[in-house]
C-alpha positions in Angstrom: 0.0 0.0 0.0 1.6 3.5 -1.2 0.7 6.4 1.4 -1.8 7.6 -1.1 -3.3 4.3 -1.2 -3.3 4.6 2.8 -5.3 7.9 3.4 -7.6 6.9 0.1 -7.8 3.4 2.8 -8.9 5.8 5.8 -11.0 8.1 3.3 -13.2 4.7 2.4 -13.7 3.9 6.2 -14.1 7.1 7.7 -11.4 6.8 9.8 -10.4 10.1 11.2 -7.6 8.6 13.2 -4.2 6.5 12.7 -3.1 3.9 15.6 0.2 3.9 15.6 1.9 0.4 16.7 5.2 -0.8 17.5 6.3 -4.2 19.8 9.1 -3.6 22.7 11.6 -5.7 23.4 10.1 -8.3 25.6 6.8 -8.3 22.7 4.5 -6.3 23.8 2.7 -3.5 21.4 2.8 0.0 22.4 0.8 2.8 20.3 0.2 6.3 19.9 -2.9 7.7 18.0 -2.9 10.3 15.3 -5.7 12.5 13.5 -5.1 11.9 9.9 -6.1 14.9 8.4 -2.4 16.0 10.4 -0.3 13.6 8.3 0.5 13.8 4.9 3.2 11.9 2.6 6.4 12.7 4.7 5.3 10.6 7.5 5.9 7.5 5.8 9.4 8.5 5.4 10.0 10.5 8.2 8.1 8.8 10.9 7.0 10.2 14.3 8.8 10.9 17.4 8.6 9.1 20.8 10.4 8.9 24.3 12.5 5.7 23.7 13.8 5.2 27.2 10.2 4.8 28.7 10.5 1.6 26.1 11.5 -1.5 28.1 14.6 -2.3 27.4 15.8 0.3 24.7 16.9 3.8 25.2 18.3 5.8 28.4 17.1 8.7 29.3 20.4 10.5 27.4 18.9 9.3 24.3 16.1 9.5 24.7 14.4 10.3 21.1 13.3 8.1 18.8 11.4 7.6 15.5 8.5 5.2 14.4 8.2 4.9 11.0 4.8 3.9 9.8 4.3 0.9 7.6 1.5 1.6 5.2 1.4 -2.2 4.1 0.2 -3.2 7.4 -2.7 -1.2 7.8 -6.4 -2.4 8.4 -9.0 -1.0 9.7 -8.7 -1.9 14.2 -11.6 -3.8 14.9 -11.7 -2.1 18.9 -11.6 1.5 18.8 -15.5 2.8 18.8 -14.8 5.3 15.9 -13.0 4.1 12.8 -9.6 3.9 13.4 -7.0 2.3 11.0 -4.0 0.9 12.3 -0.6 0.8 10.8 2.7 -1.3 12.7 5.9 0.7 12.7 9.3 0.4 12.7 11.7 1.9 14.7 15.0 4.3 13.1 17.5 6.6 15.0 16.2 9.9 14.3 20.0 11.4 13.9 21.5 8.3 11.8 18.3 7.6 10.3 19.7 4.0 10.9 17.4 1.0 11.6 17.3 0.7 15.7 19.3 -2.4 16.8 16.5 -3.5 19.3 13.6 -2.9 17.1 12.6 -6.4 16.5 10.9 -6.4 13.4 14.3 -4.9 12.2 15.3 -8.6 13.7 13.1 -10.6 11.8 13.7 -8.6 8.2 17.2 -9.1 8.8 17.1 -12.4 9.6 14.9 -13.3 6.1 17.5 -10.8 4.2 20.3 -13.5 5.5 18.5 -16.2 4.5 18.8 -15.3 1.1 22.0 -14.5 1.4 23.2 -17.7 2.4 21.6 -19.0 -0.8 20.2 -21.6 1.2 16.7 -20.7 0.0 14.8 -17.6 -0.2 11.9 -18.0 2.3 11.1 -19.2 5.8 7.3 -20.3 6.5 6.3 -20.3 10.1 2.9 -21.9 11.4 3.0 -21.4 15.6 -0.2 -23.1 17.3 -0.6 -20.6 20.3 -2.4 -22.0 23.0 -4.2 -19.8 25.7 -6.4 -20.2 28.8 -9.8 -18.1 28.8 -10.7 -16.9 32.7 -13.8 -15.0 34.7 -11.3 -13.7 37.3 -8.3 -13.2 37.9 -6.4 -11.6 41.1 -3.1 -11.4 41.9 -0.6 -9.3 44.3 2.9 -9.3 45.1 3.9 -6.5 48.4 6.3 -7.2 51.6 3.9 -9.3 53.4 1.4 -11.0 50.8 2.4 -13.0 47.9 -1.2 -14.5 46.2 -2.7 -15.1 43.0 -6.3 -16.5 42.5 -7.8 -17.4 39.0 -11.3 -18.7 38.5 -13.2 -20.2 35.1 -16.6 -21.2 34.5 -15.5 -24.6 33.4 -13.1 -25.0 36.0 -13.3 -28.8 37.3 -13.1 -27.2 40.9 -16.3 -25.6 40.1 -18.8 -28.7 39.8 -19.9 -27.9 43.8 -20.3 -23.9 43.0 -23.5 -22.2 43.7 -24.7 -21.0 40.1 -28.7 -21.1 39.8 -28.2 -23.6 38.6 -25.0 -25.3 38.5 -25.3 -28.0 35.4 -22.2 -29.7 35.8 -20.6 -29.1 32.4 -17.2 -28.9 33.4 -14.2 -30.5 31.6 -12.3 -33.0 34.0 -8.3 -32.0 34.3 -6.5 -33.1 31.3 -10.1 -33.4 30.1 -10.9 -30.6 27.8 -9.3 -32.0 24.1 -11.6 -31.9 22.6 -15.7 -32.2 23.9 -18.4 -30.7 22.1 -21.2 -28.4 23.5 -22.2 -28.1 26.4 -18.9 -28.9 27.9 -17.0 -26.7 25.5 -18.8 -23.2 26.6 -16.3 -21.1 24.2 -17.2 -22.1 21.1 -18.4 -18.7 19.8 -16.2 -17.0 22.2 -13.3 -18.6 20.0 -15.2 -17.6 16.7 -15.5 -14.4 17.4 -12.1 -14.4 17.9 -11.5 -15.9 14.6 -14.1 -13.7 12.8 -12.4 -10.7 14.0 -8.4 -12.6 12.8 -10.6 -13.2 9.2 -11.6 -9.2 8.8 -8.0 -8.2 9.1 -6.4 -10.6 6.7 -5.1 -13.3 8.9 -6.0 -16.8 7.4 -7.2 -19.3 10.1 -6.6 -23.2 9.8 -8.7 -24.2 13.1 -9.9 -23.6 16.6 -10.7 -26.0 19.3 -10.6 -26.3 23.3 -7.5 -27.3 24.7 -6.3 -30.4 27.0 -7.0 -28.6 30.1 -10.1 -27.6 32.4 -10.9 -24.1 32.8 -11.1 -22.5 29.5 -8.0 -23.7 28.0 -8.4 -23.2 23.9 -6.3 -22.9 20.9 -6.7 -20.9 17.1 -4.0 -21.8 14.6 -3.2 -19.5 11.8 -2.0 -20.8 8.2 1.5 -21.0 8.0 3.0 -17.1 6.4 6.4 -16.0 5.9 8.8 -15.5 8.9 7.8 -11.3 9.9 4.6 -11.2 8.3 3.7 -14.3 10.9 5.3 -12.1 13.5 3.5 -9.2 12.4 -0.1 -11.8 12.8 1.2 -12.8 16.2 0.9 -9.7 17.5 -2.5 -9.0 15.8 -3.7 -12.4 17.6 -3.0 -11.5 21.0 -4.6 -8.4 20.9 -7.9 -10.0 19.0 -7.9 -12.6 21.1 -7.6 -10.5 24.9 -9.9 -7.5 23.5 -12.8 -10.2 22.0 -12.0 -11.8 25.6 -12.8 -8.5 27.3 -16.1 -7.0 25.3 -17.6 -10.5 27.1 -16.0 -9.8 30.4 -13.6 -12.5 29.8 -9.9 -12.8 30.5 -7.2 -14.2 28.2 -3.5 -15.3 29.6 -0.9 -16.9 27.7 0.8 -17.8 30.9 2.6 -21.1 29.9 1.6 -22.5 33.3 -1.5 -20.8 35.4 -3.0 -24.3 36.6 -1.4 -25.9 38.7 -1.0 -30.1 37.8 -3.0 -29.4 34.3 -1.4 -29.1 31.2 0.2 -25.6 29.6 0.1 -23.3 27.1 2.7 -24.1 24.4 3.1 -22.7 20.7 4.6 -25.1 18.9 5.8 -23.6 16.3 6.0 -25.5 12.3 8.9 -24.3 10.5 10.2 -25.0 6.8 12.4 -23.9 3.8 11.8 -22.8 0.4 13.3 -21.9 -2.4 12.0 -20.3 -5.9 8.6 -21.6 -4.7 10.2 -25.2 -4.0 9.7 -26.6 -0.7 12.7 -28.1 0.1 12.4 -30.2 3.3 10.6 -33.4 1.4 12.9 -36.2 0.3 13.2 -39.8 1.3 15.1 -39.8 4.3 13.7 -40.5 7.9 10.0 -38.9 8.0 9.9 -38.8 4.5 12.8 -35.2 5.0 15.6 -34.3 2.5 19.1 -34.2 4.4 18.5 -30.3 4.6 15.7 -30.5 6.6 17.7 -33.3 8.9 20.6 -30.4 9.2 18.5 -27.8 9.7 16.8 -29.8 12.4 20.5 -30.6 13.9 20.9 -26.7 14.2 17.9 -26.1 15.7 18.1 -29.5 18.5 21.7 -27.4 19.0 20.7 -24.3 20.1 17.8 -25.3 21.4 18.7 -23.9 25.2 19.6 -21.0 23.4 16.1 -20.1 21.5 14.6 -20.8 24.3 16.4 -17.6 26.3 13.9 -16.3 23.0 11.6 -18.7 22.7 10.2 -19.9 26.2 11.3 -16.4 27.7 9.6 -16.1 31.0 10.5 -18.2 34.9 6.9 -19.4 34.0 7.9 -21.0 31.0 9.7 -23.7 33.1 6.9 -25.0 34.5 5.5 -26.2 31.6 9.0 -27.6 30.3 9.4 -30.4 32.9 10.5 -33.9 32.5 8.0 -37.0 32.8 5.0 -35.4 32.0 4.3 -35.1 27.9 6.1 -30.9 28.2 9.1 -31.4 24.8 11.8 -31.4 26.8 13.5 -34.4 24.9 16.1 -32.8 22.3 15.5 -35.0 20.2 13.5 -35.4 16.5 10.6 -38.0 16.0 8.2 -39.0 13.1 4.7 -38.4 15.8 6.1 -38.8 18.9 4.9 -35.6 21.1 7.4 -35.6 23.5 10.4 -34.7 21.5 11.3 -31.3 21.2 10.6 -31.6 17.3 8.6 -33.5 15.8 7.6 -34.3 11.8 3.9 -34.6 11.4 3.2 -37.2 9.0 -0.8 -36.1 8.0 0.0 -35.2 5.0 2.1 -36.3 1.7 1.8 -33.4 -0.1 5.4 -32.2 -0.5 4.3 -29.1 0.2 3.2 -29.6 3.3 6.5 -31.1 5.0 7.3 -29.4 7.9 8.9 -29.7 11.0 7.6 -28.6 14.0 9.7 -27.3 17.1 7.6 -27.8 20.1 8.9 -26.1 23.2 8.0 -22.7 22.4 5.1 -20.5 24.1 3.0 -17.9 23.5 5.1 -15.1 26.0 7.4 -15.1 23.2 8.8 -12.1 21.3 7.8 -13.9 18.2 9.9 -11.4 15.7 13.0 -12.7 18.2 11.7 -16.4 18.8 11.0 -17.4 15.1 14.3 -15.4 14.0 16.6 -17.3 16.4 14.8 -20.7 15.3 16.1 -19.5 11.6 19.5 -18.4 12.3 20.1 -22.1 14.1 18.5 -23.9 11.1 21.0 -21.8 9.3 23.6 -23.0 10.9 22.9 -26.8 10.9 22.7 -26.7 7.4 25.6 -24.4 6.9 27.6 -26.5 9.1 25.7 -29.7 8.3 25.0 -30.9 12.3 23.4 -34.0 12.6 20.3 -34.3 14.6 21.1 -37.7 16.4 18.8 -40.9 16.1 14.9 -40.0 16.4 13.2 -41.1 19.9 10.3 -43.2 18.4 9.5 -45.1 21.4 6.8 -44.2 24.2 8.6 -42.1 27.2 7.2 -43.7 29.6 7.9 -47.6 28.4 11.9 -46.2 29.1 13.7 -46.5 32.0 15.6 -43.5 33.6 19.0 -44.7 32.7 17.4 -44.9 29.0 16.2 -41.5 28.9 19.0 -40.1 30.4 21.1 -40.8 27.4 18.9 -37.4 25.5 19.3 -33.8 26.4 17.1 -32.1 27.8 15.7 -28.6 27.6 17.2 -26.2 30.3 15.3 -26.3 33.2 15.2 -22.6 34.2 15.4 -19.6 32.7 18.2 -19.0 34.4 20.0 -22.2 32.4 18.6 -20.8 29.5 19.9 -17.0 29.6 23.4 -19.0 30.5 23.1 -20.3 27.2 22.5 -17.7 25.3 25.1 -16.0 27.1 27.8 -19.0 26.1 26.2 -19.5 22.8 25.1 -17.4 20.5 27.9 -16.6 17.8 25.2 -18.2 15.3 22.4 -15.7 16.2 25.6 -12.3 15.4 25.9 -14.2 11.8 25.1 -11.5 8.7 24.6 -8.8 11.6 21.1 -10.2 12.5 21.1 -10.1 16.5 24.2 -7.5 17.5 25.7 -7.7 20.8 24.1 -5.1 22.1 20.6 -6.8 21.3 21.8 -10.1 23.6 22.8 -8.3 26.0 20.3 -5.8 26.8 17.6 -9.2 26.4 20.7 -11.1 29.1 20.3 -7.8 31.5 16.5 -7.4 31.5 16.3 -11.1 32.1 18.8 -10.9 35.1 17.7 -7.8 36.8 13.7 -7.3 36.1 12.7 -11.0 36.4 15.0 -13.5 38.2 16.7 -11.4 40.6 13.2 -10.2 41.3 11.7 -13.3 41.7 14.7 -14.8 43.7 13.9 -12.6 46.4 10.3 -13.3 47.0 9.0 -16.1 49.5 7.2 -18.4 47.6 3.1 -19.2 49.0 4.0 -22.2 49.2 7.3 -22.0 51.0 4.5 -21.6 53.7 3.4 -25.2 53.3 6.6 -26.6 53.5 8.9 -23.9 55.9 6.6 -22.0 58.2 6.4 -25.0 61.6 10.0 -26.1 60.4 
């Protein structure tokens, strides 16, 4: 879309504003409205200024300015604001140097697609997450020097089938109980396609929505697989769909990988592949039916697995999902349909086009534009460096002994493990000038200081349980 194509857009909808939106470090959208009968042409090329040190993670207060440039291909009419309202995603340049901002990470993910055609390796990068999310009627949490709670509550929570609720019908799905019943016991079903209604009017194509494994609202919408930043660019639309359809029904939406306690998480795996001059080019005859690229690229990605995930399962939560002996991927490993590796190669399918693989210990707290990017640059790498993944694990986890499984890594177990490895490894991320240094360590700082030495210093509730008559 030229800019004259943009205010013609707004003209045609009536829109007498433009919502101005750019993600932060840690993925989260920030925006700034705009009368458009104030813009013209120029804005496009000059942008519009903001304070970047009140941006998490990017500027201090010495420098502070900054510029958003607006992206006139990414706009579509906001389906939340009560007047018409188009929105448009930005990205983010030094106003002096007029130079793309290091820690802008849709800069990230354009780089990282620029290198992969570089590399002559191929020349585009589909990505297909599954984002999983749990839909709540309360939520209440607080954090001060002498209380530490949280409280969350669901109308199909299976601790609800005693509540008083005139009447109380008993349509609750059990724990580990909710993939995938029909009405009554799935009570979202419109919720969910409202959601997807709403994904439809702005462009995003939707493969699928269903409830989740677990009680208390627990659901999932899957988009059709898109290139690598345009994917990132619909990941942020689908949060903010998905929370603001949540809320016109006095719903809430987290992406929490782990509210529940002893139910199943929120994951994203995430479906990855190669192509080149329209070719896909992980189908061949090797195991899974993959060509020996795809087998590399799966090397690089098993890796540097600890290291995406510093990216890719970003948050202490994110841990509690990622255990070992329950079905959580944290086998680093590759199997034909086996869930509990950490990527698998789904065999529905024999449609060269649609072989994939599928990394499956991301989740939805992601920075996607970082997450999918890092996934790509390690693919990169195994195939540049031609890794080999290892033997697949093609036998049921729990028919193997401990000695057995001990012979596969595992994912970190922390975030802390996994900002170690991204602090030891992560030469492949700096390759073609995609990450910089000063990218990994501003994400290494925020990590330390604003979430684990934050949480290291708070009692536990239920260090309670265990501590308090000790």
């Amino acid at each position: 879309m030229t800019p004259k194509e943009f205010f013609s857009f707004c003209k045609k909808n009536k829109a007498e504003m433009m919502d101005l939106k750019f993600v932060d470090l840690l993925g989260t959208w920030q925006h700034c409205s705009y009368p458009v009968d104030i813009l013209d042409d120029d804005v496009f090329k000059e942008g519009l200024g903001f304070d970047g040190s009140s941006i998490r993670g990017w500027q201090g207060i010495h420098v502070s300015d900054m510029m958003a440039i607006p992206d006139a291909d990414t706009a579509v009419l906001d389906p939340f604001f009560e007047r018409p309202t188009v929105s448009v995603i930005a990205d983010i340049v030094d106003p002096v140097t007029r130079e793309d901002y290091t820690r802008d990470p849709r800069h990230v993910a354009r780089k990282g697609e620029a290198y992969l055609k570089k590399t002559g390796i191929a020349d585009a990068c589909y990505i297909g997450p599954e984002p999983e999310f749990f839909i709540f009627d309360e939520v209440r949490y607080e954090q001060n020097q002498h209380t530490g709670m949280y409280q969350i509550d669901s109308i199909e929570g299976a601790w609800n089938t005693a509540r008083f609720e005139e009447p109380n019908l008993g349509y609750k799905p059990s724990f580990k109980g909710g993939y995938f019943p029909v009405s009554p016991t799935d009570t979202y079903h419109d919720l969910r396609g409202e959601m997807v209604h709403e994904m439809r009017k702005i462009g995003i194509a939707v493969e699928a929505h269903h409830h989740e494994v677990a009680t208390a609202g627990q659901a999932e919408i899957d988009m059709k697989y898109e290139k690598l930043a345009k994917m990132a660019d619909h990941m942020m639309w689908y949060k903010y769909i998905i929370k603001n359809v949540a809320k016109r029904y006095n719903k809430t939406v987290t992406f929490m990988p782990k509210p529940v306690f002893e139910d199943n998480g929120s994951g994203m795996h995430t479906h990855f592949s190669l192509w080149k001059r329209g070719r896909p080019l992980f189908a061949g005859k090797k195991y899974a039916g993959l060509t020996d690229l795809a087998l590399h690229a799966i090397g690089g990605i098993l890796k540097h697995a600890p290291t995406i995930l510093a990216f890719a399962a970003p948050t202490t939560n994110s841990y509690r999902r990622l255990v070992p002996g329950f079905e959580a991927p944290v086998n680093l490993c590759m199997s034909a349909r086996n869930r509990s590796a950490a990527v698998r190669i789904p065999m529905y399918s024999p449609n060269p086009k649609a072989k994939r693989i599928e990394f499956r210990c991301p989740d939805p707290t992601c920075n996607p534009y970082f997450a999918f990017t890092a996934m790509l640059m390690a693919a990169i790498d195994g195939v540049k460096n031609k890794i080999d993944p290892g033997a697949p694990l093609d036998r049921d986890i729990y028919d193997m002994t401990p000695e057995e499984l001990a012979e596969t890594a595992k994912t970190p177990g922390s975030l802390d493990e996994a900002i170690a490895a991204l602090e030891s490894d992560h030469d492949f991320l700096l390759e073609g000038g995609v990450f910089t240094p000063d990218l990994v360590d501003a994400w290494v700082s925020w990590k330390k200081e604003k979430e684990l030495d934050e949480l290291r210093l708070r009692p536990h509730p239920h260090e309670f349980s265990l501590y308090y008559d000790s």
